[in-house]
SEZADREN-5182 format. One line per 8 residues: for each residue x, y, z negated of N, C-alpha, C. Coordinates in steps of 0.1 Angstrom, whole numbers, plus 5000, padded with zeros to 4 digits. Example, Ala and Ser with C-alpha at 12.3 -4.5 7.8 and 13.67 -1.06 7.14 Angstrom:
% SEZADREN-5182
5132 4943 4922 5123 4955 4922 5132 4967 4922 ~ 5128 4978 4929 5137 4989 4929 5129 5000 4921
//
This chain:
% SEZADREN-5182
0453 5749 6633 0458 5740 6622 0464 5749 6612 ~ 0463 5747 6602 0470 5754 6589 0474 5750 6582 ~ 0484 5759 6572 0503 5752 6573 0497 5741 6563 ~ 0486 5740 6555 0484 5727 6549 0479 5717 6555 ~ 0479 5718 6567 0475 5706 6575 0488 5697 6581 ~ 0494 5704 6583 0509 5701 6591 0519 5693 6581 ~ 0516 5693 6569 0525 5682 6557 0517 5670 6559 ~ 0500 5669 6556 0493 5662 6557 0496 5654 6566
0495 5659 6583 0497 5651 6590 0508 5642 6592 ~ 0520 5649 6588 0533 5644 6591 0534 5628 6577 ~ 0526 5638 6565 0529 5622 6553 0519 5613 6561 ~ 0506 5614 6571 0503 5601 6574 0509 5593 6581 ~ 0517 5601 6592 0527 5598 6603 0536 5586 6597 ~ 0543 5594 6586 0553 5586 6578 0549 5571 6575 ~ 0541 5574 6567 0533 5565 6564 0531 5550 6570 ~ 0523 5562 6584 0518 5546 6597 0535 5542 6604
0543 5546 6600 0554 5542 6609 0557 5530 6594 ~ 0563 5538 6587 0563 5529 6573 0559 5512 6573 ~ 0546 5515 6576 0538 5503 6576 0537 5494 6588 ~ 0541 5502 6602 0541 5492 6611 0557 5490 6610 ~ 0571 5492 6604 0578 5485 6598 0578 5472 6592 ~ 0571 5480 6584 0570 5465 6575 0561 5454 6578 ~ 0554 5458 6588 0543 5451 6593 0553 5439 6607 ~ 0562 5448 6612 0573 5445 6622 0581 5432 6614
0590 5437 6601 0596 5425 6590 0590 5417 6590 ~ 0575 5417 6586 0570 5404 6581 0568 5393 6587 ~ 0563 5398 6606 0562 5392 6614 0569 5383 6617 ~ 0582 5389 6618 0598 5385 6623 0601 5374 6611 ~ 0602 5377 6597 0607 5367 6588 0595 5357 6591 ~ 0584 5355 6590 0575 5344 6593 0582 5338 6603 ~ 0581 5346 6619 0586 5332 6625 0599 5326 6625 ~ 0606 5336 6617 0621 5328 6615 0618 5317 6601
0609 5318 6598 0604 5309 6586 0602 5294 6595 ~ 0593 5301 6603 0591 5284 6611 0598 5281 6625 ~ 0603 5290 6629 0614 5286 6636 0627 5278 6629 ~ 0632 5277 6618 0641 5273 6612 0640 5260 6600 ~ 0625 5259 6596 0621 5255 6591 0621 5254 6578 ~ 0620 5263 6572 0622 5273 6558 0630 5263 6545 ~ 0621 5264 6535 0630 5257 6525 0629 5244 6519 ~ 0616 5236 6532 0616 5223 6534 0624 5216 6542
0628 5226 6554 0636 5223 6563 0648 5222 6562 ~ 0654 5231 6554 0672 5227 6544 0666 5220 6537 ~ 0664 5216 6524 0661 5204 6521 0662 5186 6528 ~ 0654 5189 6538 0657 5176 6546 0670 5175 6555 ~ 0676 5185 6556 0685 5190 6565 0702 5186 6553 ~ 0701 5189 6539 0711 5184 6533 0708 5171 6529 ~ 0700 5165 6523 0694 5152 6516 0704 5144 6520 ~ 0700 5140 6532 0707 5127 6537 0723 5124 6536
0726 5138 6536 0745 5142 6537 0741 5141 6523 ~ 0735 5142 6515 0743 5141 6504 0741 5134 6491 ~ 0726 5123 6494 0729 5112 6493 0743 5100 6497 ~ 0743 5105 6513 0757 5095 6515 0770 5098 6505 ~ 0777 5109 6504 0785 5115 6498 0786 5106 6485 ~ 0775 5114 6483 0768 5106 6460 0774 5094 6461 ~ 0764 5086 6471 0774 5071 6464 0784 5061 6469 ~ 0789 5067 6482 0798 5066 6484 0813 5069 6479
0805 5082 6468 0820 5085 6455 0816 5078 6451 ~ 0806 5070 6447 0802 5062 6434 0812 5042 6435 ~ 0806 5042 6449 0810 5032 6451 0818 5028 6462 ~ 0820 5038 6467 0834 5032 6481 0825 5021 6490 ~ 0818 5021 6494 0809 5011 6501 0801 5024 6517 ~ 0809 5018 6526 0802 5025 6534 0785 5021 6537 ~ 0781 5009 6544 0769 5002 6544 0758 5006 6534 ~ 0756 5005 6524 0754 5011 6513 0750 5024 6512
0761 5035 6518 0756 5050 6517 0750 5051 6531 ~ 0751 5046 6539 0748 5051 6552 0734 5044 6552 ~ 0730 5036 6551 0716 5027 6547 0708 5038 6542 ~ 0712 5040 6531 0705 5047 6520 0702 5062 6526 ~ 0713 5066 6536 0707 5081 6540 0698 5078 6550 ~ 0696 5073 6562 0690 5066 6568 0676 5067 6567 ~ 0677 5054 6552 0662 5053 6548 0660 5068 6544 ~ 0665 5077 6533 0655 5088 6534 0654 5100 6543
0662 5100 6555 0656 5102 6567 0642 5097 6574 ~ 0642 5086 6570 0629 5080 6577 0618 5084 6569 ~ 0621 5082 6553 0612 5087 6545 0605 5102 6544 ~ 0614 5112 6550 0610 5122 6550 0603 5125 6563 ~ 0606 5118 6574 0597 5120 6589 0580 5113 6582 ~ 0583 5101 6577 0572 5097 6572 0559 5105 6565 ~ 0565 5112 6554 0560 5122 6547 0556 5131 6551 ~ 0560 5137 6561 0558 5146 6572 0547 5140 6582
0544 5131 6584 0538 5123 6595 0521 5121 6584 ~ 0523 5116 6573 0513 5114 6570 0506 5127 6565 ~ 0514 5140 6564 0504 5151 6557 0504 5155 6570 ~ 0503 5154 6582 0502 5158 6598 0508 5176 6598 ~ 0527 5174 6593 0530 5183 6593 0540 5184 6607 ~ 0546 5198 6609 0558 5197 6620 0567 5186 6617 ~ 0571 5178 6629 0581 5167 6623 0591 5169 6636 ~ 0595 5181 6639 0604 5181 6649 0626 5185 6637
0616 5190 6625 0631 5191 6618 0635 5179 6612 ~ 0626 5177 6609 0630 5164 6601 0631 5149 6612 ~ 0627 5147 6628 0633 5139 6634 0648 5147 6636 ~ 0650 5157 6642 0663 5163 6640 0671 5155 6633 ~ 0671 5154 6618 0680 5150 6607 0679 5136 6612 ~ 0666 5126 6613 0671 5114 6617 0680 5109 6627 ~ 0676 5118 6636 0687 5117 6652 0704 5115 6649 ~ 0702 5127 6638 0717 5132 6636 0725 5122 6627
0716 5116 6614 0722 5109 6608 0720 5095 6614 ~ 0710 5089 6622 0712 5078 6628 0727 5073 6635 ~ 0730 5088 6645 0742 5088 6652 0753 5091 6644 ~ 0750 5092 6631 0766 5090 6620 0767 5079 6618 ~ 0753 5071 6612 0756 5057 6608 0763 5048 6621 ~ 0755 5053 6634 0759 5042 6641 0778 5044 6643 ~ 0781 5054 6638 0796 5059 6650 0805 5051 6638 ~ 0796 5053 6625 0802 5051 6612 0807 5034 6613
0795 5030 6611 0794 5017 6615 0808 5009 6628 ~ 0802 5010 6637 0814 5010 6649 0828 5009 6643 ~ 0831 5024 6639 0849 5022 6637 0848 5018 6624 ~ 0841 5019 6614 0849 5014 6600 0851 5021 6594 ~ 0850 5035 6599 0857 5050 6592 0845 5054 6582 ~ 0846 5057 6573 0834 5066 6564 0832 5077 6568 ~ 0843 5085 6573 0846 5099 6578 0839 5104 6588 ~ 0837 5090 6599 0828 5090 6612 0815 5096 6612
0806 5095 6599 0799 5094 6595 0793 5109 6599 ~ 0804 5116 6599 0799 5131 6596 0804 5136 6610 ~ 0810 5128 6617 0817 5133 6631 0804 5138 6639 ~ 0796 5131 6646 0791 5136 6653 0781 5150 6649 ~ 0777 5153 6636 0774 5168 6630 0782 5173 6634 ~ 0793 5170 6631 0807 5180 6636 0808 5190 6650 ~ 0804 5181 6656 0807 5177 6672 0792 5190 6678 ~ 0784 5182 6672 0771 5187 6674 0774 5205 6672
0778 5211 6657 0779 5221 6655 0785 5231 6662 ~ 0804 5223 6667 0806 5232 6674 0802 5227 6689 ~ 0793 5218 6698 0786 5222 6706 0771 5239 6705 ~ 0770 5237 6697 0762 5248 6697 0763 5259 6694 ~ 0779 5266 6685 0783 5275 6679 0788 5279 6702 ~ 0793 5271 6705 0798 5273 6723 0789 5280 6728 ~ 0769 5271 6727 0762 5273 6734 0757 5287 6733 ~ 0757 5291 6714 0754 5306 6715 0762 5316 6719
0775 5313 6721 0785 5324 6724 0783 5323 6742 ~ 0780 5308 6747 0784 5310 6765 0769 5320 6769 ~ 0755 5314 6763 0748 5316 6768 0743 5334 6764 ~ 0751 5336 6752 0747 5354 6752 0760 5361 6762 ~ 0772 5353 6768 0775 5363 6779 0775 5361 6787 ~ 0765 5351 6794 0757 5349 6807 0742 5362 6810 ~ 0744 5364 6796 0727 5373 6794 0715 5363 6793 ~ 0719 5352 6783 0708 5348 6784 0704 5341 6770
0707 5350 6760 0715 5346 6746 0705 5336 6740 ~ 0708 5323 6732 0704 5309 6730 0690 5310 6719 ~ 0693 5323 6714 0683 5327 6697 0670 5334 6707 ~ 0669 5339 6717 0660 5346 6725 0655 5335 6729 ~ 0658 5326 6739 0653 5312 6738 0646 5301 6729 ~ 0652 5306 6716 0645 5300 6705 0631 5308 6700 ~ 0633 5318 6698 0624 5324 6693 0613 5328 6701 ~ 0616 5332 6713 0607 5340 6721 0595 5331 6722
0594 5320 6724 0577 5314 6726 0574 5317 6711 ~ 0581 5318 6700 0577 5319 6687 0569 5333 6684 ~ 0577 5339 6686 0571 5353 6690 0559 5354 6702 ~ 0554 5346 6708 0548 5349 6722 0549 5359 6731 ~ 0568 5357 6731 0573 5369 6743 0580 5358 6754 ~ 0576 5346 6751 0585 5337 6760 0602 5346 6767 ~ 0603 5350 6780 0615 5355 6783 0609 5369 6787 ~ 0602 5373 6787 0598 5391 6788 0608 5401 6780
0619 5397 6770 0629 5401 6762 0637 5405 6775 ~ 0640 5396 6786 0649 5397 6798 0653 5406 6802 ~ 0639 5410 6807 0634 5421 6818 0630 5434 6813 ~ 0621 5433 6804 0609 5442 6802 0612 5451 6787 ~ 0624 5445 6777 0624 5443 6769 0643 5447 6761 ~ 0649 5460 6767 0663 5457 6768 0663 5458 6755 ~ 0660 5465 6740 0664 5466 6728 0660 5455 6725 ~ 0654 5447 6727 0649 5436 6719 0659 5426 6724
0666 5427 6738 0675 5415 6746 0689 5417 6735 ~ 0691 5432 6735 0703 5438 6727 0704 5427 6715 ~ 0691 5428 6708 0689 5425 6693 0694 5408 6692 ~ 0687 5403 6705 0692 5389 6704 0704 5385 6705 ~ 0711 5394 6713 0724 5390 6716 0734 5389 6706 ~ 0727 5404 6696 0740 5400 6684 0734 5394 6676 ~ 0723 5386 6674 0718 5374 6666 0721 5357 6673 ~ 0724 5361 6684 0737 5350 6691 0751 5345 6688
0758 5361 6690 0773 5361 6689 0767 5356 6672 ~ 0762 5357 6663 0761 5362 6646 0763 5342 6645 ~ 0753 5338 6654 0753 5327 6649 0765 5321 6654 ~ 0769 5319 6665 0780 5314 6669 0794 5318 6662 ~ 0793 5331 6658 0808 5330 6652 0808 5325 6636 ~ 0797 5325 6630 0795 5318 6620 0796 5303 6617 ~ 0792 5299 6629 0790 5284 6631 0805 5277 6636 ~ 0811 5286 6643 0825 5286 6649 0836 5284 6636
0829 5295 6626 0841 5296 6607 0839 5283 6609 ~ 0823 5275 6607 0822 5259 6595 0835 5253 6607 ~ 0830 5252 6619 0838 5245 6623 0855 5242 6617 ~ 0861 5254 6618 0875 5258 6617 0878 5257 6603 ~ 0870 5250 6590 0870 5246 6582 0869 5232 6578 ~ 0858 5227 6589 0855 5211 6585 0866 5201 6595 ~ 0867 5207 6608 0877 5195 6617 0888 5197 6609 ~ 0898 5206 6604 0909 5201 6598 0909 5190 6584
0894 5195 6579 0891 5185 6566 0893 5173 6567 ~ 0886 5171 6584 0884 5155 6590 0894 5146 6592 ~ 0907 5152 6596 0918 5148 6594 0925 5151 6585 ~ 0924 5155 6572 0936 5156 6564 0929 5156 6549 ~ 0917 5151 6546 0910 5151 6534 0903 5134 6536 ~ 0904 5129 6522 0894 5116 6524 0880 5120 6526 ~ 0876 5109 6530 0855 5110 6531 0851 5116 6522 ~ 0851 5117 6507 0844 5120 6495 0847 5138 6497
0861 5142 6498 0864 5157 6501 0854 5163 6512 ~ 0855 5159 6522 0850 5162 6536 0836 5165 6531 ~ 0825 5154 6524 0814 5149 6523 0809 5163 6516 ~ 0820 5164 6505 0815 5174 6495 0810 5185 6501 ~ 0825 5191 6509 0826 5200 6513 0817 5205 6523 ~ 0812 5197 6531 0803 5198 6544 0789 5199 6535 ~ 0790 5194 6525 0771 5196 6518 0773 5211 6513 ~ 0781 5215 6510 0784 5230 6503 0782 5238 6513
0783 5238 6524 0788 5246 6537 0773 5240 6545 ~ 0764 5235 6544 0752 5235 6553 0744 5250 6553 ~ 0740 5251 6537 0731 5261 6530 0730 5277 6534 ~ 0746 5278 6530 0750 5292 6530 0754 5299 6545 ~ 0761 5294 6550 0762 5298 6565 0749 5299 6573 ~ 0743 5290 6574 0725 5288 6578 0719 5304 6573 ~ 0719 5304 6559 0708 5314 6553 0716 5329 6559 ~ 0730 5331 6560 0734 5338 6564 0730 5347 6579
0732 5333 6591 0725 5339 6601 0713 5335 6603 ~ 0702 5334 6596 0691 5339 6597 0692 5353 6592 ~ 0698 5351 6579 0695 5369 6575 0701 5377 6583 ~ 0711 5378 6595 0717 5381 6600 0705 5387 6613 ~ 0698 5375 6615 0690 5377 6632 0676 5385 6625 ~ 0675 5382 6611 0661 5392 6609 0664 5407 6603 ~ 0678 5409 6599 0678 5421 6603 0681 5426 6613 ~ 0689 5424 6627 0687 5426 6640 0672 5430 6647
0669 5419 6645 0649 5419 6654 0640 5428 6641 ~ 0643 5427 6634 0633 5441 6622 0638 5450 6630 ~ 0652 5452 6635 0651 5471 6638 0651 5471 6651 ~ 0645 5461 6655 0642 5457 6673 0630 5461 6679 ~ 0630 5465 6693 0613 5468 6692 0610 5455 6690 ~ 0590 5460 6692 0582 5444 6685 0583 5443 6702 ~ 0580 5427 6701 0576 5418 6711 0566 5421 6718 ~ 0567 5417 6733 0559 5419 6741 0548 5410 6742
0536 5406 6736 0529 5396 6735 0523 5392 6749 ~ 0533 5385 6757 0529 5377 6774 0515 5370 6775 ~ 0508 5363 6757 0496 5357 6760 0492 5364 6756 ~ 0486 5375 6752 0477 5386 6753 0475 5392 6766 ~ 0483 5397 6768 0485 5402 6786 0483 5389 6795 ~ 0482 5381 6795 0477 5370 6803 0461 5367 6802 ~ 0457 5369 6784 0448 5364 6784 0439 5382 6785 ~ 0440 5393 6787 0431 5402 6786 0430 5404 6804
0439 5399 6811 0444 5400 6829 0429 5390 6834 ~ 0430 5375 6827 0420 5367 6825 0405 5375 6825 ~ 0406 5382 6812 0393 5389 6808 0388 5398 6818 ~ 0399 5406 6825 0397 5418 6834 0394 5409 6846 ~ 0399 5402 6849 0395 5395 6865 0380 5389 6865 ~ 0376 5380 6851 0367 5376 6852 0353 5391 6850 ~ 0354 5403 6845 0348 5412 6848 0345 5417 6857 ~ 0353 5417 6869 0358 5420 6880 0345 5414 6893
0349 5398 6888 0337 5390 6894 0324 5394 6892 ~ 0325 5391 6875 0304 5398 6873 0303 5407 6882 ~ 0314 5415 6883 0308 5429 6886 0305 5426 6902 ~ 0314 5421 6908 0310 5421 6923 0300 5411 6923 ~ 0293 5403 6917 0280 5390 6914 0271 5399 6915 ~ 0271 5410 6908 0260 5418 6903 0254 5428 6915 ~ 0266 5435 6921 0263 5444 6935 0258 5433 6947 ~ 0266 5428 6947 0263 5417 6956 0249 5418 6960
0235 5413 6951 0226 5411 6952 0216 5430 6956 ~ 0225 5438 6951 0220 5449 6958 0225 5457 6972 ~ 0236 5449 6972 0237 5454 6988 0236 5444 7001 ~ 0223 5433 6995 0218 5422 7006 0205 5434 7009 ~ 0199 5436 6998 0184 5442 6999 0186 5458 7006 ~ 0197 5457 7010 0197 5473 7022 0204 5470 7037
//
């Protein structure tokens, strides 16, 4: 080799690492695109909160706002149903706002309205913090069939388990702030404050830990693709067969 080969090599080097970088990002932000449900998925995810809010300052009429978010909850599963898109975020939002109208409804409270999001939140800000120091952090669970590493992160996979874990703790202490922001609101702010405040606070914290977990898993190794390895195991066993099909018939004739 000569010394002008030796730069050569190393700028292709650069290069192919460069690229399977970026090749690694793009991967990662795609399925946190549809893992999360990108910028259709906030969308349907504030609407409803904030139609209710709107005219509930407008008019002090609980029935009224809670109807109205409701219906475009349904509207938006609809819309999603008829272009035969994912409708698992947008049932989400009906689930959630159904169970405000209903809590709303019940006591009388406008405030109710938004209780069980509440509730919901910091049940899950818990889930990510109990289940990443059990070792079994809640964002690895989410993503890994997204990825097609299902739980191979576990075992097979410690920098990538690492990577989850602080895209766990990232979400939970995040999710933990809204909390420690909105229950004091719930008691000590009217509906219309709370309402505001809670539509302000969906967007930003959200976009946060995602950006949070895709730079973790960008500098993570890549995934262990379990259906590839399942399906080439497949390929190799069914070769395996031909091949003993094929001797077979020459070691009758001896």
């Amino acid at each position: 080799m000569t010394s002008l080969d030796k730069p050569s090599s190393d700028t292709e080097r650069i290069a192919r690492t460069d690229h399977q970088e970026a090749e690694a990002k793009a991967v990662t932000e795609a399925a946190l695109f549809e893992a999360f449900g990108g910028v259709r998925g906030m969308v349907e995810t504030v609407l409803p909160g904030l139609l209710f809010v709107t005219i509930f300052t407008i008019n002090k009429d609980l029935h009224v706002s809670a109807i109205a978010a409701l219906v475009v909850s349904l509207v938006l599963v609809a819309v999603r149903l008829i272009r035969k898109d994912t409708v698992k975020h947008a049932f989400s939002g009906v689930f959630g706002v159904a169970f405000g109208v209903v809590f709303a409804m019940m006591t009388g409270n406008a405030k109710d309205f938004y209780l069980p999001g509440m509730v919901y939140t910091l049940g899950l800000a818990l889930a990510y913090l109990i289940t990443t120091l059990a070792g079994v952090p809640l964002i690895g669970l989410i993503l890994g069939p997204v990825f097609k590493e299902n739980l191979s992160w576990r075992t097979r996979n410690p920098g990538r388990k690492k990577a989850y874990a602080k895209a766990s703790y990232a979400w939970g202490l995040i999710l933990l702030a809204k909390c420690a922001i909105l229950f004091p609101l719930y008691w000590w702010a009217d509906t219309t404050q709370l309402g505001w405040v809670l539509v302000a606070l969906k967007i930003p914290p959200f976009l946060l830990a995602v950006y949070l977990t895709w730079v973790f898993l960008a500098k993570a190794p890549p995934p262990i693709d379990v259906f590839a390895e399942m399906e080439a195991e497949e390929e190799a066993e069914k070769a395996r067969k031909a091949q003993e099909a094929a001797v077979a018939p020459r070691n009758q004739e001896f």
